[in-house]
N, C-alpha and C positions, 0 to 999 in steps of 0.2 A: 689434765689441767696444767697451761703452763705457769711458771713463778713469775710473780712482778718482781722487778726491776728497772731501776733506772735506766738503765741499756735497753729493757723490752720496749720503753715507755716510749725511751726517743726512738727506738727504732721505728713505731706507728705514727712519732709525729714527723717524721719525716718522708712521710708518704702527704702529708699537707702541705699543699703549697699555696703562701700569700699569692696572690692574682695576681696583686699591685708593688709588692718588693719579689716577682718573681721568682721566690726561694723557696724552698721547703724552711719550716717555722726553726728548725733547729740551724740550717747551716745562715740563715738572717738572724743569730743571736734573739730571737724575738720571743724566747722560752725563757721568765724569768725565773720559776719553781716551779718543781715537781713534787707534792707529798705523797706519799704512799702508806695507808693507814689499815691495815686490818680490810684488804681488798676493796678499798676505796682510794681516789686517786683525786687530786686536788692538782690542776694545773694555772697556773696564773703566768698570762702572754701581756708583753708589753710590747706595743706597737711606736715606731718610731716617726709619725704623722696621724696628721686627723681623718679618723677610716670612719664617724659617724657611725650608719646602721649596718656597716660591713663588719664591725666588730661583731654585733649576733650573726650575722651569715658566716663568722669563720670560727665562732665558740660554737656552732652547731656543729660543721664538719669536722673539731676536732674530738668531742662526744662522738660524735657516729663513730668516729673511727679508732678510738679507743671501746667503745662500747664492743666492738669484736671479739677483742680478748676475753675468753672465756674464765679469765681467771678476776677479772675486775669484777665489783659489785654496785659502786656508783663511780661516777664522774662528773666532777663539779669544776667547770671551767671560767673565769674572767678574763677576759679580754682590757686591758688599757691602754691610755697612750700617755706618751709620756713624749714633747717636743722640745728637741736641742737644739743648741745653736751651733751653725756653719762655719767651716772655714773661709775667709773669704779672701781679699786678694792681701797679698804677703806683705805690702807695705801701709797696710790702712787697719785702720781696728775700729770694731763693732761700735754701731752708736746706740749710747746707752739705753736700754729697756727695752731694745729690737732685737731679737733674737734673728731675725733671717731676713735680708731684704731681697725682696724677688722681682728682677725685670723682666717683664713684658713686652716685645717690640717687633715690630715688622721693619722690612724695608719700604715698603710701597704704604703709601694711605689707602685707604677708603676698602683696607679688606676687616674689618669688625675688631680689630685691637683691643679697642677701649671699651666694646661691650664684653669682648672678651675676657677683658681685666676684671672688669667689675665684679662680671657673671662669677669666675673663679675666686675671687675675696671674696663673694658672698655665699659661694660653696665650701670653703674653708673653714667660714665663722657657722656654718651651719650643721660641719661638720665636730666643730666643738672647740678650734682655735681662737684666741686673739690677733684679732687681724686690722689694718690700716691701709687705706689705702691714698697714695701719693700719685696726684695727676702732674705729670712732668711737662705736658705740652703746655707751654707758654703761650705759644701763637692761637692754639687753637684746644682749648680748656672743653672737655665734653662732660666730667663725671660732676660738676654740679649738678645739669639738669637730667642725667641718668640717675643720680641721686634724691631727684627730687628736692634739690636745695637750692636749685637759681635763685637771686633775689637776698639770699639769705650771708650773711657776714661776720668772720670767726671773730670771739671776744679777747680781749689782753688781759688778765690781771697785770699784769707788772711794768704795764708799757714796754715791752721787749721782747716777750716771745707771744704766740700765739694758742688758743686752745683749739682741739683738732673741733671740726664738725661732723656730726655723727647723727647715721639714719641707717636703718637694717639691721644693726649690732657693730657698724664699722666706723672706722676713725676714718676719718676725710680731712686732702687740705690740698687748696690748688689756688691759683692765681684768679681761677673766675672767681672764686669767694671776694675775690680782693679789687675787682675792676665790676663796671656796668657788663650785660654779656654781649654787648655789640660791640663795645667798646675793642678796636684794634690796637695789640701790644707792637708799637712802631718802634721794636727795640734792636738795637745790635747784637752779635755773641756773646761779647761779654758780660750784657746786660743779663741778658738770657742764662748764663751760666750761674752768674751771681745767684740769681734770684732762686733758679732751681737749689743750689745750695742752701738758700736762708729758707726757703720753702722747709728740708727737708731738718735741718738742723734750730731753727727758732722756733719747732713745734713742739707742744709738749705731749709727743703722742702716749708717752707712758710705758706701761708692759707690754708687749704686743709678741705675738709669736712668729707672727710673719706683715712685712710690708710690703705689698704689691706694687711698683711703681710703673705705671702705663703712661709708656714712653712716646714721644713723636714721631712719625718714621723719618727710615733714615739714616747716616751714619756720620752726623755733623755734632756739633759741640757740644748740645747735650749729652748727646750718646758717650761721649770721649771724657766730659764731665762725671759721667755718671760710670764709668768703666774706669776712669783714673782717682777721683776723688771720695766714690761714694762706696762703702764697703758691701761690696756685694755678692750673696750666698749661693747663686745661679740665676739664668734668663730664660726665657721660653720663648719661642719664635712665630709669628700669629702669620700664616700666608691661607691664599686662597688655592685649590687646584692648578689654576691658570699659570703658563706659562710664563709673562709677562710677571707678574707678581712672585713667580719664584724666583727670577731672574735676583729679585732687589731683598726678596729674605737671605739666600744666600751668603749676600753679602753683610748682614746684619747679625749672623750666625757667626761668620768668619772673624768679624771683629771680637766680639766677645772670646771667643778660642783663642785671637792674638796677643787679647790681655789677661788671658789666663782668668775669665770669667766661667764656671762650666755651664755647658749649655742642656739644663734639663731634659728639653724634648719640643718638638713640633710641634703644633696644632693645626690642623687644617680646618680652616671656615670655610661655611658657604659651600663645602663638600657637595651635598645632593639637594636638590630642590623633587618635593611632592608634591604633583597638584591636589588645593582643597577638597576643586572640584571632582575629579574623577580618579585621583590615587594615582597617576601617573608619576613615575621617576625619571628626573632628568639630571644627566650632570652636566649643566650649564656651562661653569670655567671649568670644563675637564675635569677629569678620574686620576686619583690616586699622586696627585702633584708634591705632596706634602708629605706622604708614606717613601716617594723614593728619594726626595730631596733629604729626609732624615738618615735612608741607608747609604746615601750617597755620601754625606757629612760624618756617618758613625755614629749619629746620636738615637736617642730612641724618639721615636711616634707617639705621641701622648694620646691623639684620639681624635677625631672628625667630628664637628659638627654640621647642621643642617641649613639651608637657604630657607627659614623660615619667617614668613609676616610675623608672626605673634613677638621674636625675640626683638625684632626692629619696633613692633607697635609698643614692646613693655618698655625695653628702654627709652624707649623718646619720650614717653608720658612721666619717666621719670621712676619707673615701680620695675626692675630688671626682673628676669626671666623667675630665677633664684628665690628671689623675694616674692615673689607675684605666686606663682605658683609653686612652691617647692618643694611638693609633692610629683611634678608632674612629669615628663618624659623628656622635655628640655632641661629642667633642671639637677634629672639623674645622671643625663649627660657632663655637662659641667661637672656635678659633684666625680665623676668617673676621672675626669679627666685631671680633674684637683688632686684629688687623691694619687692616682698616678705621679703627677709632679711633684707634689710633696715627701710621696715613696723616694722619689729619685733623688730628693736634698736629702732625705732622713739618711741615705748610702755614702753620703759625701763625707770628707773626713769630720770631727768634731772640733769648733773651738772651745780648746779652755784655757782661753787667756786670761780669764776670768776668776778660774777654779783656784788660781796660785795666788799667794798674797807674794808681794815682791821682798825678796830676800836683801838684805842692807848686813854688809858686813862694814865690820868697824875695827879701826886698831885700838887694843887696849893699851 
């Protein structure tokens, strides 16, 4: 029989490996005690993003694989999370009660951006965060009525700031809250930059642990706005397959890199189309566009989704994928792919500009 020890302990847990921080559990700091009691072993893991029902699928593997040891008698493991906040870019500091602001953005329109924003905030908040979501496109505002909130418009207490609106478990605030939604914003840059700024900053979104802001494509003054003035904890890149469309992510990738924003990972939409009818697979805008565009760039691959009716039918009625079904095969995907990007912030350095109270010296 061999002897426990804390050497034995980690040695076995270092045959586990998170899926989604890539690591074995010891060399991802993710092991926050070991007790060893009388051939019982008490392990408690803290995860550094929201891993939902991934937590039981990795407190089982780490039981299995401590239960080997022929010298242990039980194994009692817990799994937590515990979400910090990001470094973000060097000349800006965090706005208050937001722990990590996350952008979203393509170069090209019309490849799934902003359902893909959505889908992912409501992956996140399902997987157990405080989450907010900030629709950045001014011109063209969509997460009202993916949200099911068209018509509907935030209240002031104070006359000055706004209260977020909220459906799914998510803070919301966009410009469509604020206009008819036919209504065209006939506005300049500056206009536009403004407002995105009051937008993000005269809300009172509260605690939140991550805010999603799904951006316009593009690499015009929002984007420069929101990469020069808005503190930001990483981006994630929405393209399709297609050729054409990686052209303009790309370049949407490149900017955030030049201002020293990190670029979480890739997602490819719109990946594979299945027919209802008869099970066929096709890949429409092309195979694998968005896996080499990320090896190309050095960043990592978050995950492919599918060219499916059902995500386009839930969003547009207003009820996203996530929400609608969030049990089902679409929105395991999403939650996969959250998770993965959230793994990827949880590795970035820490702020704690927060953690120090500021030091005042004085002459006596």
């Amino acid at each position: 029989m061999s002897e426990l020890s804390r050497e034995s302990i980690d040695a076995l847990l270092r045959e586990v490996k998170d899926k989604y921080l890539e690591q074995d559990l010891v060399s991802a700091n993710s092991i926050k005690s070991v007790d060893i009691k009388q051939g019982k072993v008490f392990v408690r893991i803290e995860l550094g993003y929201p891993a939902g029902s991934y937590r039981d699928e990795l407190a089982a593997k780490v039981k299995a694989m401590l239960e080997e040891d022929d010298a242990i008698n039980e194994v009692e493991v817990t799994v937590e999370q515990r979400i910090s906040a990001h470094k973000v870019q060097t000349n800006l500091k965090r706005v208050e009660g937001i722990k990590n602001i996350i952008a979203v953005a393509s170069g090209k329109g019309g490849v799934g951006k902003s359902t893909t924003s959505i889908n992912l905030a409501l992956a996140l908040a399902a997987d157990g965060a405080s989450v907010g979501i900030l629709d950045a496109d001014i011109y063209g505002p969509s997460q009202p009525r993916m949200l099911g909130m068209s018509g509907r418009s935030p209240e002031s207490k104070d006359g000055h700031t706004l209260e977020p609106m909220e459906n799914y478990g998510l803070k919301a605030m966009s410009i469509g809250f604020l206009v008819e939604e036919d209504t065209p914003m006939i506005w300049r840059g500056p206009m536009v930059t403004q407002a995105l700024e009051q937008l993000l900053n005269d809300t009172n979104w509260g605690e939140l642990d991550y805010l999603i802001v799904d951006l316009p494509p593009g690499t015009g003054d929002t984007q420069l706005t929101l990469s020069q003035k808005i503190p930001v904890s990483g981006a994630v890149i929405v393209t399709t397959p297609q050729d054409i469309a990686l052209l303009d992510a790309r370049k949407g990738l490149k900017m955030f890199q030049k201002v020293e924003v990190p670029v979480l990972g890739v997602v490819e939409n719109m990946s594979i189309h299945i027919c209802s009818q008869c099970g066929h697979a096709e890949h429409i805008f092309g195979e694998g566009g968005g896996k080499r565009m990320a090896n190309e760039a050095d960043v990592d691959y978050l995950g492919a989704l599918p060219l499916d009716i059902s995500i386009r039918e839930q969003a547009d009625s207003g009820y996203p994928s996530v929400a609608s079904d969030p049990d089902g095969k679409i929105a395991e995907l999403y939650k996969d792919i959250s998770r993965s990007m959230a793994s990827r912030l949880a590795s970035q350095k820490k702020d704690y500009s927060t953690k120090f109270p500021n030091i005042v010296i004085q002459s006596t």
